[in-house]
mmJSON file of the N, C-alpha and C atoms, coordinates in Angstrom:
{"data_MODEL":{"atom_site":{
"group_PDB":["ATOM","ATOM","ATOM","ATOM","ATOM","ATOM","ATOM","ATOM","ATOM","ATOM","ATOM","ATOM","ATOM","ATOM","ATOM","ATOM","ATOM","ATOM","ATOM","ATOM","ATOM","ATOM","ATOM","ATOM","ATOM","ATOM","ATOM","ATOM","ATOM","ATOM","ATOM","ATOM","ATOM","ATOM","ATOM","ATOM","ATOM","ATOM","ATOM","ATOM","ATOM","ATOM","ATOM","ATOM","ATOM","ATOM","ATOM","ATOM","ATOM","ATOM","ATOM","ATOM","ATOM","ATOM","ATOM","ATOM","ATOM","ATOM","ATOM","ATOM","ATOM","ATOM","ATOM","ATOM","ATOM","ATOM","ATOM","ATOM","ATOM","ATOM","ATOM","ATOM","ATOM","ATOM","ATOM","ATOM","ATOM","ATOM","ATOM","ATOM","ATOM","ATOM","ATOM","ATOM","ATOM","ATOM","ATOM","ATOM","ATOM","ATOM","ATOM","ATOM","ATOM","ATOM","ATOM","ATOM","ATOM","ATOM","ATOM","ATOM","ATOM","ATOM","ATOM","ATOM","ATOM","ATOM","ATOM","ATOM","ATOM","ATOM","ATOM","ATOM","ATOM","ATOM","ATOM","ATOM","ATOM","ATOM","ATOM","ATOM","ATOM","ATOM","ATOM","ATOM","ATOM","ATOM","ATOM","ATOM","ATOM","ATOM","ATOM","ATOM","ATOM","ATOM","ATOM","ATOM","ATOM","ATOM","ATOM","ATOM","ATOM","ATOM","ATOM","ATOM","ATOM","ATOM","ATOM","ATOM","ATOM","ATOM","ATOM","ATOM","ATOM","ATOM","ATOM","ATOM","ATOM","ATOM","ATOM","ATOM","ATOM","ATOM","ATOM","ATOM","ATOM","ATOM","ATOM","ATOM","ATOM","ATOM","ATOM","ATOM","ATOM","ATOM","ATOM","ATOM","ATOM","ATOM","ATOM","ATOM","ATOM","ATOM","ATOM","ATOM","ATOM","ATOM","ATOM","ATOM","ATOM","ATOM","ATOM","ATOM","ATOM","ATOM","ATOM","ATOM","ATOM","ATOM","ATOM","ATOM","ATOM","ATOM","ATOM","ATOM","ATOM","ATOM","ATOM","ATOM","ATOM","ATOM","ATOM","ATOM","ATOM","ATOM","ATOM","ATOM","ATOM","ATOM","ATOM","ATOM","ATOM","ATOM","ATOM","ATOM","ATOM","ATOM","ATOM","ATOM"],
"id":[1,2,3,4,5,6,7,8,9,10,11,12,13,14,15,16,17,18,19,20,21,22,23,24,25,26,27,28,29,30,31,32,33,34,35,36,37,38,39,40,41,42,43,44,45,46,47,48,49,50,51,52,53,54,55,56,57,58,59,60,61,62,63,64,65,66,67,68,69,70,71,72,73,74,75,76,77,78,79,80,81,82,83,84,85,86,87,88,89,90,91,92,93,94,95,96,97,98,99,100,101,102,103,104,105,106,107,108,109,110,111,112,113,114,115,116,117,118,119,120,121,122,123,124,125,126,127,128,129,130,131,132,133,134,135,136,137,138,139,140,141,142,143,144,145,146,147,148,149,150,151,152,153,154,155,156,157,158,159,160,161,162,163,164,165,166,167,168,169,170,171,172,173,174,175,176,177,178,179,180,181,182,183,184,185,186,187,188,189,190,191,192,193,194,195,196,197,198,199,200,201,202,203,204,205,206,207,208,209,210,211,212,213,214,215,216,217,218,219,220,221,222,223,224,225,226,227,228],
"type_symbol":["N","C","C","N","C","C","N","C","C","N","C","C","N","C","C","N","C","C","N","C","C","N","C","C","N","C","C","N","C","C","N","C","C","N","C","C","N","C","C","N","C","C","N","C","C","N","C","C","N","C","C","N","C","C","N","C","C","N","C","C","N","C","C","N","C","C","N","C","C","N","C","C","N","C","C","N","C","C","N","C","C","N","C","C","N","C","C","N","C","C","N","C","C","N","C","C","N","C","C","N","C","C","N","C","C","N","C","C","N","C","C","N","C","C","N","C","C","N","C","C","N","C","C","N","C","C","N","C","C","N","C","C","N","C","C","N","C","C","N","C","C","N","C","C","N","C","C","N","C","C","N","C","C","N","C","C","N","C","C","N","C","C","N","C","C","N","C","C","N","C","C","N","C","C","N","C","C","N","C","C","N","C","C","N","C","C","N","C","C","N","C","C","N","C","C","N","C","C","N","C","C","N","C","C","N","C","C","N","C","C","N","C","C","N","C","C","N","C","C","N","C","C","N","C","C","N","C","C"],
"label_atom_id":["N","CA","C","N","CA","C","N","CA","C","N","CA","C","N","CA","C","N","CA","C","N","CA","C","N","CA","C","N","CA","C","N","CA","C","N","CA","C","N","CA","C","N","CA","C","N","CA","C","N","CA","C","N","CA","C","N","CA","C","N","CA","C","N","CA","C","N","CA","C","N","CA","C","N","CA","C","N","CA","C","N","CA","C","N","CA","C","N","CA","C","N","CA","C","N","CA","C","N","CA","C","N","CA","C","N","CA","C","N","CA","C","N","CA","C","N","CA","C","N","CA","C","N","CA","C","N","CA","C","N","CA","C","N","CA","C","N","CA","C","N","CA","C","N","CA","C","N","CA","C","N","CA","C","N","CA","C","N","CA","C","N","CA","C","N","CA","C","N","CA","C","N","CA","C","N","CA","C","N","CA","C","N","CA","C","N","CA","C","N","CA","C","N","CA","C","N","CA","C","N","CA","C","N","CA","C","N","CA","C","N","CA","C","N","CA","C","N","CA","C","N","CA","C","N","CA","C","N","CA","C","N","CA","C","N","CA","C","N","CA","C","N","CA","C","N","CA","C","N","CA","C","N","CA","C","N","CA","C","N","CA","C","N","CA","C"],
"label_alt_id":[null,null,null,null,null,null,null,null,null,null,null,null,null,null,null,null,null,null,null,null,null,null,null,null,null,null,null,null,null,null,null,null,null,null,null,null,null,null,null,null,null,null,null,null,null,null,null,null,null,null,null,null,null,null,null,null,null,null,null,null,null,null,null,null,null,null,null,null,null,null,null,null,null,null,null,null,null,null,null,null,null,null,null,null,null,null,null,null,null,null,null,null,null,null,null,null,null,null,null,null,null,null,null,null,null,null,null,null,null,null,null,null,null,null,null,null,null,null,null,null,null,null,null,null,null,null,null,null,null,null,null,null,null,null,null,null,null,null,null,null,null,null,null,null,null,null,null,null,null,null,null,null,null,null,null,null,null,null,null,null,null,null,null,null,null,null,null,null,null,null,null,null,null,null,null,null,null,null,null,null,null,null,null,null,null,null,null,null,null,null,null,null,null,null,null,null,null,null,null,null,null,null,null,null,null,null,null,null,null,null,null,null,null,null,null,null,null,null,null,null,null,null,null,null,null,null,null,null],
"label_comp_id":["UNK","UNK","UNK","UNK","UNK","UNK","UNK","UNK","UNK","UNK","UNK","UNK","UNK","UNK","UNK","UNK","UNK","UNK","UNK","UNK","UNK","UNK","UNK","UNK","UNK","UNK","UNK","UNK","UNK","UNK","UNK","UNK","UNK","UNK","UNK","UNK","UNK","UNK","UNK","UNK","UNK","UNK","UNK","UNK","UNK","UNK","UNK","UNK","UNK","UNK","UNK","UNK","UNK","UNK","UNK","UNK","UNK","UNK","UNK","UNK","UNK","UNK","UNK","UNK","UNK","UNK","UNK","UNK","UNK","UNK","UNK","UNK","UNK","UNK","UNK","UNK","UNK","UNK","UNK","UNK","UNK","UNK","UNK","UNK","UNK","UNK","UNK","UNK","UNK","UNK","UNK","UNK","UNK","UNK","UNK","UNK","UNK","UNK","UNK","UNK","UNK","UNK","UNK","UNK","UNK","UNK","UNK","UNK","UNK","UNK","UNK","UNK","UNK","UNK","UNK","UNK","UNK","UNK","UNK","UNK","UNK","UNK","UNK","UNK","UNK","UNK","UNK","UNK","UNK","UNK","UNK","UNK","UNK","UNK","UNK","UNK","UNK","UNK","UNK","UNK","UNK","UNK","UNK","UNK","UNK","UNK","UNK","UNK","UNK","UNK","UNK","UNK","UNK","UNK","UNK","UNK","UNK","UNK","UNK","UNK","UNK","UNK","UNK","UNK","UNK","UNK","UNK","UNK","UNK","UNK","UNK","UNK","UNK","UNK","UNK","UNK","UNK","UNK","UNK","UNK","UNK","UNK","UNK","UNK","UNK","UNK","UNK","UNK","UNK","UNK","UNK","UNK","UNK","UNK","UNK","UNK","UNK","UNK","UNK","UNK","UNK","UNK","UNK","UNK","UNK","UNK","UNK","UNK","UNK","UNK","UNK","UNK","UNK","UNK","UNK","UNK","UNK","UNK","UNK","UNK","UNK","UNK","UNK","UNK","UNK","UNK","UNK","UNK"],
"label_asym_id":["A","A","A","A","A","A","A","A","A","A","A","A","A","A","A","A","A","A","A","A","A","A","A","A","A","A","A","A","A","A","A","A","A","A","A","A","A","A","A","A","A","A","A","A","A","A","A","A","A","A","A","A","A","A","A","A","A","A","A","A","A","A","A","A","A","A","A","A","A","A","A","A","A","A","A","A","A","A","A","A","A","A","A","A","A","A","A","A","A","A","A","A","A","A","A","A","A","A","A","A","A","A","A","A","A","A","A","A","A","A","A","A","A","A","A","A","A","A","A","A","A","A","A","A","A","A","A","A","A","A","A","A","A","A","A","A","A","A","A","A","A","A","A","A","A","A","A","A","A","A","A","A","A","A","A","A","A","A","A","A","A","A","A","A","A","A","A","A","A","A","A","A","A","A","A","A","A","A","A","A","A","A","A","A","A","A","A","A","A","A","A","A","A","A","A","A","A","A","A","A","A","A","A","A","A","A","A","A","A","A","A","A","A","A","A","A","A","A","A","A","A","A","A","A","A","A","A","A"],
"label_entity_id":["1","1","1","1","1","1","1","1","1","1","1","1","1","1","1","1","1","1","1","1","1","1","1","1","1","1","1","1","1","1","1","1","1","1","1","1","1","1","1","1","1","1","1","1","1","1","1","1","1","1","1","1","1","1","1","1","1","1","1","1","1","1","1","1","1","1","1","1","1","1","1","1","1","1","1","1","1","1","1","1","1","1","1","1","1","1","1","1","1","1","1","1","1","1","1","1","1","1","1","1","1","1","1","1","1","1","1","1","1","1","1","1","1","1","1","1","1","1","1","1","1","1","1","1","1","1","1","1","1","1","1","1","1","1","1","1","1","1","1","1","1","1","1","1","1","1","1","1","1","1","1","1","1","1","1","1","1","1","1","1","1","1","1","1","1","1","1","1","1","1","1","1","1","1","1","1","1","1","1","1","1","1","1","1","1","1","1","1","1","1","1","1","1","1","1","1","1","1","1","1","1","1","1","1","1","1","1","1","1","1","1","1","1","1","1","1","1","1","1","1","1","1","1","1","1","1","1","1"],
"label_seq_id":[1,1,1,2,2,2,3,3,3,4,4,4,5,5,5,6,6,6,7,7,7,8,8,8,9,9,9,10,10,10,11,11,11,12,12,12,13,13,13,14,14,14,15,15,15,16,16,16,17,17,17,18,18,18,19,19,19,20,20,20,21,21,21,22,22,22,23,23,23,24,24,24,25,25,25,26,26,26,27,27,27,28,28,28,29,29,29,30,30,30,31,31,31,32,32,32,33,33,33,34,34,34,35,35,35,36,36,36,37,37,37,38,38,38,39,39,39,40,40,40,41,41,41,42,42,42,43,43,43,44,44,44,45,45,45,46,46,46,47,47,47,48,48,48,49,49,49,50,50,50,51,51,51,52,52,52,53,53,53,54,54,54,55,55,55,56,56,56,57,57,57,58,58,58,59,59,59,60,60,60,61,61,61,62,62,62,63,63,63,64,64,64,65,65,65,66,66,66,67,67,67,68,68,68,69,69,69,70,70,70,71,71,71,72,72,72,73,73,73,74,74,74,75,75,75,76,76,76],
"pdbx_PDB_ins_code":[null,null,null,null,null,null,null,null,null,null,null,null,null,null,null,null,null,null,null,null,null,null,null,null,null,null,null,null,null,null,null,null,null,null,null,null,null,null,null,null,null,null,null,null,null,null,null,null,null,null,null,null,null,null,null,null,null,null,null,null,null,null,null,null,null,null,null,null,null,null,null,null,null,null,null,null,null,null,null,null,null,null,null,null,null,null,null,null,null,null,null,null,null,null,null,null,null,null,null,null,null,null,null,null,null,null,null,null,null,null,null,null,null,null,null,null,null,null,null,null,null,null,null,null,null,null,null,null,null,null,null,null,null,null,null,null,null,null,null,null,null,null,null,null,null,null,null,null,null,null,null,null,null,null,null,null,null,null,null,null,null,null,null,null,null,null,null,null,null,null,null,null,null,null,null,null,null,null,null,null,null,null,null,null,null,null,null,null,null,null,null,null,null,null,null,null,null,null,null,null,null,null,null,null,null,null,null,null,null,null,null,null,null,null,null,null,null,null,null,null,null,null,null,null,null,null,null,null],
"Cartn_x":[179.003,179.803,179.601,179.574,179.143,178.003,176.983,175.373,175.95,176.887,176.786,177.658,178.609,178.903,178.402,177.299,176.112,175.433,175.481,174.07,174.69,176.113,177.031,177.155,177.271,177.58,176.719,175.007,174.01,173.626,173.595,173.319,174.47,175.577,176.688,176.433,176.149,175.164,174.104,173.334,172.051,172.471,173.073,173.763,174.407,175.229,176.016,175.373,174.159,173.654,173.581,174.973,174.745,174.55,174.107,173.303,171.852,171.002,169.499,169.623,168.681,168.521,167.277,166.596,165.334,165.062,166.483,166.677,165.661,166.013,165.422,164.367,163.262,161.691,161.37,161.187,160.663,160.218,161.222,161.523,161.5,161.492,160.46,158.872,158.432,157.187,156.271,157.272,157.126,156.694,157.809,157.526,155.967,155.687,155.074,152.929,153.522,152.513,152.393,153.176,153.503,152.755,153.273,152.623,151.201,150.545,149.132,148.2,148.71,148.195,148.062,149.026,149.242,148.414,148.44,147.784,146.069,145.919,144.178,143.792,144.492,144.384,144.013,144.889,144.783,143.605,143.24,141.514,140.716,140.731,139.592,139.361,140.636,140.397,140.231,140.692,140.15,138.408,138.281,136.831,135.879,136.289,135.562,135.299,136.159,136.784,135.641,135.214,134.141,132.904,132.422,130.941,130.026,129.949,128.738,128.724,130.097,130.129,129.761,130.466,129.442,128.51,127.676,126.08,125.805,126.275,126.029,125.98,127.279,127.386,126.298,126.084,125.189,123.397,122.829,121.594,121.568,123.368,122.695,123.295,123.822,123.434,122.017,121.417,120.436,119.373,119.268,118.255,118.344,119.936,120.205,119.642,119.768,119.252,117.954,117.224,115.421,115.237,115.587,115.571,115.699,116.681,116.935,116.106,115.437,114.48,112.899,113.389,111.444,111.457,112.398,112.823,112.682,112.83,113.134,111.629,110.807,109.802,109.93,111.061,110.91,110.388,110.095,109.573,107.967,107.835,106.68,105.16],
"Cartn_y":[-52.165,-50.978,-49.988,-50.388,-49.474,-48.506,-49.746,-48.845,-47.832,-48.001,-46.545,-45.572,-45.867,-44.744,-44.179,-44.684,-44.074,-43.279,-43.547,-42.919,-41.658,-41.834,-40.671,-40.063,-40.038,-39.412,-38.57,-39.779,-38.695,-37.688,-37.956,-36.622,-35.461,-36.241,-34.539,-33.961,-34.646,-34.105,-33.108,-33.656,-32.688,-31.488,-31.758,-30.461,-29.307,-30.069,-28.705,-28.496,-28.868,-28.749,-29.266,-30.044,-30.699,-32.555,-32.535,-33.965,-34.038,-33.064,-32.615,-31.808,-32.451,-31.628,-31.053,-30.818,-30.439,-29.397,-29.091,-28.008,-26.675,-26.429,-24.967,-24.886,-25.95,-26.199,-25.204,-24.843,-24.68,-23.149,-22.446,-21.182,-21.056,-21.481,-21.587,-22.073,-22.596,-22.713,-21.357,-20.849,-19.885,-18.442,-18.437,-17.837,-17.712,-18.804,-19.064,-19.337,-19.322,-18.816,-17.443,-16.933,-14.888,-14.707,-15.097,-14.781,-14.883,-16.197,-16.137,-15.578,-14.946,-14.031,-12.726,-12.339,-10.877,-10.896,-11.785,-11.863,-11.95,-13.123,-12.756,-11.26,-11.138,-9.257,-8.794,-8.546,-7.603,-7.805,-8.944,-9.166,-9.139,-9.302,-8.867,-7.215,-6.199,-4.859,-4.508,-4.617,-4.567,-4.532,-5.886,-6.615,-5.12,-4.845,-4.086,-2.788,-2.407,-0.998,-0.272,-1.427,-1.622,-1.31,0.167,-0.083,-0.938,-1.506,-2.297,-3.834,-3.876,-4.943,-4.494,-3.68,-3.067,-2.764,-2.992,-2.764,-3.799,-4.824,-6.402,-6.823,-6.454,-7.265,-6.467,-5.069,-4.646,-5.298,-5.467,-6.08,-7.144,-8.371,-9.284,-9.207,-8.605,-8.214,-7.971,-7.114,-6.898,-7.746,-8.533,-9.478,-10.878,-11.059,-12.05,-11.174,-10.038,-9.393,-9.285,-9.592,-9.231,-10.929,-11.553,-13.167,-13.662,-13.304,-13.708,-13.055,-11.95,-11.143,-11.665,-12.202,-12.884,-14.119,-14.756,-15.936,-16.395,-15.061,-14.925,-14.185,-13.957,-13.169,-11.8,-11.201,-9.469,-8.602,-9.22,-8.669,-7.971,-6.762,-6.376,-6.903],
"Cartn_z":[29.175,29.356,28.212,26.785,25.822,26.27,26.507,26.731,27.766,28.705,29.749,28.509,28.072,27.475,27.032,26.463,25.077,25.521,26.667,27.649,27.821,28.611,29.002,27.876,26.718,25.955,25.056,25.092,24.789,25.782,27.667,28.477,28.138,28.029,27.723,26.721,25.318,24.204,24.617,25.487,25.676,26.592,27.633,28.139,27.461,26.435,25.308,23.985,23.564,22.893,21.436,21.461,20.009,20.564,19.305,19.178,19.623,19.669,19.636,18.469,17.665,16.7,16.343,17.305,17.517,18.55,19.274,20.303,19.863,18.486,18.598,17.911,18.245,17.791,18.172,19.645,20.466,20.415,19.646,19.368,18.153,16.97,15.665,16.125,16.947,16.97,17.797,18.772,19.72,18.586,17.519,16.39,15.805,14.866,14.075,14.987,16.497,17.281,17.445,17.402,17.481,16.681,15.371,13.452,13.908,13.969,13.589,14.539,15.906,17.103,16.505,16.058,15.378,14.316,13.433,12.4,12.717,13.359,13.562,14.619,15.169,15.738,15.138,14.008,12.742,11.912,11.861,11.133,11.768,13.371,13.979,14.711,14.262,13.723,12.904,11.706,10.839,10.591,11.0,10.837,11.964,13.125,13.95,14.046,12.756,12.65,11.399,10.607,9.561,9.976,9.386,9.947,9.955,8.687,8.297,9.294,9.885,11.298,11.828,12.403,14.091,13.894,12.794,12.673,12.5,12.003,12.183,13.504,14.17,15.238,16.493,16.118,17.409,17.038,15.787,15.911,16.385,16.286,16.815,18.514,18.96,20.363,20.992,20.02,20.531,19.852,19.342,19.165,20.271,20.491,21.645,23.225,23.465,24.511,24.699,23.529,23.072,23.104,22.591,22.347,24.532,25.133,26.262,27.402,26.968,27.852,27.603,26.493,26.08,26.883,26.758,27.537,29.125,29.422,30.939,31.32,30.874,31.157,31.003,30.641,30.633,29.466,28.713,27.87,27.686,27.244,27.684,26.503],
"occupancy":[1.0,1.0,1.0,1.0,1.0,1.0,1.0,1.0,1.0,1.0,1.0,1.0,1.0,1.0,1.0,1.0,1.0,1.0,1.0,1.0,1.0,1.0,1.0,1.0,1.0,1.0,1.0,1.0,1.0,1.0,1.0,1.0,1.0,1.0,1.0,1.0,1.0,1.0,1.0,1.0,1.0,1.0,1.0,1.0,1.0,1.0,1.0,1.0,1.0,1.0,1.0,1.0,1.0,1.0,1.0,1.0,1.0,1.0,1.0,1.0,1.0,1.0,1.0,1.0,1.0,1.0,1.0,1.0,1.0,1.0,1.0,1.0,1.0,1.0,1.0,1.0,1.0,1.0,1.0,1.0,1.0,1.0,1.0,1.0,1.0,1.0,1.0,1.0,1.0,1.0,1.0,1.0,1.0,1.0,1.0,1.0,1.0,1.0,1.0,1.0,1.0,1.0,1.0,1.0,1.0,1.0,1.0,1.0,1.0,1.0,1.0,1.0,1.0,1.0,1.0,1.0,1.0,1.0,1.0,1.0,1.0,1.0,1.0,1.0,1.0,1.0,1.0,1.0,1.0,1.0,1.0,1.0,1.0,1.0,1.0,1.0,1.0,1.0,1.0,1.0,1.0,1.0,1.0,1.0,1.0,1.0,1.0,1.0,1.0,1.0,1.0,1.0,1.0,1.0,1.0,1.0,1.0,1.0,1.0,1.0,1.0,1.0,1.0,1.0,1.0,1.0,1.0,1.0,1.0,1.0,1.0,1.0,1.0,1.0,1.0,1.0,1.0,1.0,1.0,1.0,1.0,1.0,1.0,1.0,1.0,1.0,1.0,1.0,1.0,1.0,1.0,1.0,1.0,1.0,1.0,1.0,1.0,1.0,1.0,1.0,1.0,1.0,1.0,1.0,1.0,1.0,1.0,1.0,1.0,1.0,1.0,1.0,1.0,1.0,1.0,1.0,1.0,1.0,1.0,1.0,1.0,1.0,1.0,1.0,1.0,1.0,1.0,1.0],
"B_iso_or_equiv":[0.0,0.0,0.0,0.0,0.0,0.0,0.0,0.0,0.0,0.0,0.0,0.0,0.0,0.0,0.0,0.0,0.0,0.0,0.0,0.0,0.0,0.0,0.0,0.0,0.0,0.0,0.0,0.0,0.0,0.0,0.0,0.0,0.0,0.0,0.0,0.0,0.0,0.0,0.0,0.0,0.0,0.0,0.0,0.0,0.0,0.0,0.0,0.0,0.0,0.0,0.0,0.0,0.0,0.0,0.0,0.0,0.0,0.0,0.0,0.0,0.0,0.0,0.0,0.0,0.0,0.0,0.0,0.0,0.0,0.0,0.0,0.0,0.0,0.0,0.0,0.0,0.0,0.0,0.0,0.0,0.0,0.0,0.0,0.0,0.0,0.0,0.0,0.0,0.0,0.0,0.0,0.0,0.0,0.0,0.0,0.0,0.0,0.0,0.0,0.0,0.0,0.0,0.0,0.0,0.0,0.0,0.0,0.0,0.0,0.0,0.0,0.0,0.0,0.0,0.0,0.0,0.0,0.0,0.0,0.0,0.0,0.0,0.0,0.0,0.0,0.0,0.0,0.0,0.0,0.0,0.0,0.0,0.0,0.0,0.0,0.0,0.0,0.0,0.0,0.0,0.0,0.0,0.0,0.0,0.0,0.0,0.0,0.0,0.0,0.0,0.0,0.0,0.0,0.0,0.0,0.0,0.0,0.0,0.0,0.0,0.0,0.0,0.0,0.0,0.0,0.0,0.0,0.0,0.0,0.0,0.0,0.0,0.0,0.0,0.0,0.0,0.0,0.0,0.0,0.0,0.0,0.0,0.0,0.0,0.0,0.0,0.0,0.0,0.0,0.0,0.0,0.0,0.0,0.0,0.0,0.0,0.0,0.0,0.0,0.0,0.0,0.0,0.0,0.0,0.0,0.0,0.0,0.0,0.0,0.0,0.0,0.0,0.0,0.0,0.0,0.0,0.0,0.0,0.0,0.0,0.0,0.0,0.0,0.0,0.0,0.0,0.0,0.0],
"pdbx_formal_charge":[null,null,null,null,null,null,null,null,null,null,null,null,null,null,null,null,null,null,null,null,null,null,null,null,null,null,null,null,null,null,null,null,null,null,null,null,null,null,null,null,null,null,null,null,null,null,null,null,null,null,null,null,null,null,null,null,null,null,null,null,null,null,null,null,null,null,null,null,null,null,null,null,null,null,null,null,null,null,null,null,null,null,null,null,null,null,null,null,null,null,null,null,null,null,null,null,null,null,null,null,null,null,null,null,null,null,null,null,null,null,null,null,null,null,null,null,null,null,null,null,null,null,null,null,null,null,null,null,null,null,null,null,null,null,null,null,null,null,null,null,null,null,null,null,null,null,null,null,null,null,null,null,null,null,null,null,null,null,null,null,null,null,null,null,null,null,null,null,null,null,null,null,null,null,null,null,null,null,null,null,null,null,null,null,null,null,null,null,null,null,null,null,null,null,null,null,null,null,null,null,null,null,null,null,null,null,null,null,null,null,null,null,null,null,null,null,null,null,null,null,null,null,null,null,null,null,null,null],
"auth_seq_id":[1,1,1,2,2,2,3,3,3,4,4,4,5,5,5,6,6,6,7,7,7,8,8,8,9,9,9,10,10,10,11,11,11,12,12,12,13,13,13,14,14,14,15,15,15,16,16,16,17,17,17,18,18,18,19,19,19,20,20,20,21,21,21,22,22,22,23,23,23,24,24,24,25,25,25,26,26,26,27,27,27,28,28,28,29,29,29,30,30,30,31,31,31,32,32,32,33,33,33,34,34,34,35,35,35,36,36,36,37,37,37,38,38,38,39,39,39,40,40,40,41,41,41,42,42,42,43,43,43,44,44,44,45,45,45,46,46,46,47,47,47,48,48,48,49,49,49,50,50,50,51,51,51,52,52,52,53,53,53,54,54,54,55,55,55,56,56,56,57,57,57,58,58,58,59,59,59,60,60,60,61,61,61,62,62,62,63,63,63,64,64,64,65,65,65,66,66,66,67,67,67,68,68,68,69,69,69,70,70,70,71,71,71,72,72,72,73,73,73,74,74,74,75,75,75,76,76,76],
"auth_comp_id":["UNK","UNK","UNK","UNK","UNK","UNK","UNK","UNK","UNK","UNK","UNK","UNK","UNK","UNK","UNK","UNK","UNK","UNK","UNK","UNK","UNK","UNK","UNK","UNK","UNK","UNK","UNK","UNK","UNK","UNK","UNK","UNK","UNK","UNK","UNK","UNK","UNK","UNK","UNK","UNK","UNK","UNK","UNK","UNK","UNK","UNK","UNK","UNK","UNK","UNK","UNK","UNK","UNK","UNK","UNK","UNK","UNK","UNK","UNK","UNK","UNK","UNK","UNK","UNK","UNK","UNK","UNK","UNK","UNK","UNK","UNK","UNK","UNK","UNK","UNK","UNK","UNK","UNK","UNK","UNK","UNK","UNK","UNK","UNK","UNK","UNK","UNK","UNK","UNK","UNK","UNK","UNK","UNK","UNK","UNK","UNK","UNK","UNK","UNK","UNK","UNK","UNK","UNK","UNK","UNK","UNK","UNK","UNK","UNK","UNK","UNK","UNK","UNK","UNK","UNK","UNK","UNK","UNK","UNK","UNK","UNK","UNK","UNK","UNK","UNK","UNK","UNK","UNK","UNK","UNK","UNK","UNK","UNK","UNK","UNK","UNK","UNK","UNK","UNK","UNK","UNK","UNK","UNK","UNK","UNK","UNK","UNK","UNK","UNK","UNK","UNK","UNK","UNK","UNK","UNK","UNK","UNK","UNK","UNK","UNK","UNK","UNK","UNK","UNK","UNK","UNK","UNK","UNK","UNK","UNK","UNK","UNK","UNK","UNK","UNK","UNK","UNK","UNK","UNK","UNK","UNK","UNK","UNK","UNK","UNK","UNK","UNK","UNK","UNK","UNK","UNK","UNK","UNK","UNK","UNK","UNK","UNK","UNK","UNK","UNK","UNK","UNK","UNK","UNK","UNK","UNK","UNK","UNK","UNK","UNK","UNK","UNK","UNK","UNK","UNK","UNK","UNK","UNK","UNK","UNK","UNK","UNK","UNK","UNK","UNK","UNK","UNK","UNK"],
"auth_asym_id":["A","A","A","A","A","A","A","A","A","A","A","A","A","A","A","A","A","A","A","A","A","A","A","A","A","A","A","A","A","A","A","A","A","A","A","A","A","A","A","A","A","A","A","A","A","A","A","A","A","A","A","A","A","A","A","A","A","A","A","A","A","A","A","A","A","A","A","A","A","A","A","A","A","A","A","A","A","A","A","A","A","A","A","A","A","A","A","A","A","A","A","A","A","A","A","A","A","A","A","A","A","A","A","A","A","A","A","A","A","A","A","A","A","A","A","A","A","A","A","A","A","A","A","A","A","A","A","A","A","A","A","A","A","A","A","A","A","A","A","A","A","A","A","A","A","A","A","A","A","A","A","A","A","A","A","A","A","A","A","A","A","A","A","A","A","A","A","A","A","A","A","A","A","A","A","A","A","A","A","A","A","A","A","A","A","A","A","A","A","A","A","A","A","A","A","A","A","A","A","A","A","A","A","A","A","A","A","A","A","A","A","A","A","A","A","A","A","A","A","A","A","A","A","A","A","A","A","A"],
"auth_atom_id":["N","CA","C","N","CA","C","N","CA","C","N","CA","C","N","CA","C","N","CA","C","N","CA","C","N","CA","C","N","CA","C","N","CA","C","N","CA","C","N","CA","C","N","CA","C","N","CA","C","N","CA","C","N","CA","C","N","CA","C","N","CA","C","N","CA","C","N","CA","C","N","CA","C","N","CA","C","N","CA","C","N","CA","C","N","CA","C","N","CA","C","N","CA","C","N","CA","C","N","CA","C","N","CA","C","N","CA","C","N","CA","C","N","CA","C","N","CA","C","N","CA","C","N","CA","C","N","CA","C","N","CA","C","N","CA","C","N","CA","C","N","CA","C","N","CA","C","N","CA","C","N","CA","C","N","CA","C","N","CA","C","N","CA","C","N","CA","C","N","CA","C","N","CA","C","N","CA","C","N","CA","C","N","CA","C","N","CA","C","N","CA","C","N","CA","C","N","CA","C","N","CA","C","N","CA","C","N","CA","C","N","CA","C","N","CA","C","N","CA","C","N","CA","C","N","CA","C","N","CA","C","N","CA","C","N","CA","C","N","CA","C","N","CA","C","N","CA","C","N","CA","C","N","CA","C","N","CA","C","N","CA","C","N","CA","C"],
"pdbx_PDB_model_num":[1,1,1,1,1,1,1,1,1,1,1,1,1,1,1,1,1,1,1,1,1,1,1,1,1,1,1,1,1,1,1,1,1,1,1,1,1,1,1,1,1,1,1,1,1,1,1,1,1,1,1,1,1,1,1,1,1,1,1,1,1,1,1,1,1,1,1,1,1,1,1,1,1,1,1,1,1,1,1,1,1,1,1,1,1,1,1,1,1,1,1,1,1,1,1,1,1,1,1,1,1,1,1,1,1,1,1,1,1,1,1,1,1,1,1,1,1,1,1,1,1,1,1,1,1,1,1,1,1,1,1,1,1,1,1,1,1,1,1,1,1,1,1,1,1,1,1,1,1,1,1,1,1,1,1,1,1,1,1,1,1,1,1,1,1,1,1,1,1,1,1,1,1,1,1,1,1,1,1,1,1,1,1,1,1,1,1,1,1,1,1,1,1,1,1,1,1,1,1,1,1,1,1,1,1,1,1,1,1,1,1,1,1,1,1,1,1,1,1,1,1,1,1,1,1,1,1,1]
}}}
């Protein structure tokens, strides 16, 4: 008879919210996923906004486009 009480007494716990004490993980983690989304955004504008990247990143576009056309036969 105890064990049902226990039981009853931890589901009414979880319904009203005390006796989980881990209830509001869920929403500190929901957080601290926000943070590092926003945060790598911000370095990969940063990072794109930089000329000397987009001159990085367009040769190697176009060496993967020159690399994949030699590959394929298109190259003259």
């Amino acid at each position: 008879m105890k064990k049902l009480i226990n039981a009853i007494r931890r589901g009414w716990a979880t319904v009203t919210g005390h006796g989980d004490r881990e209830a509001g993980m869920a929403t500190a983690e929901y957080a601290v996923g926000t943070v590092a989304v926003i945060s790598f955004g911000g370095v990969l504008f940063k990072l794109i906004s930089d000329p000397v990247f987009r001159d990085l990143l367009w040769k190697l576009v176009q060496w993967l486009f020159n690399l994949i056309m030699g590959l394929i036969g298109g190259g003259a």
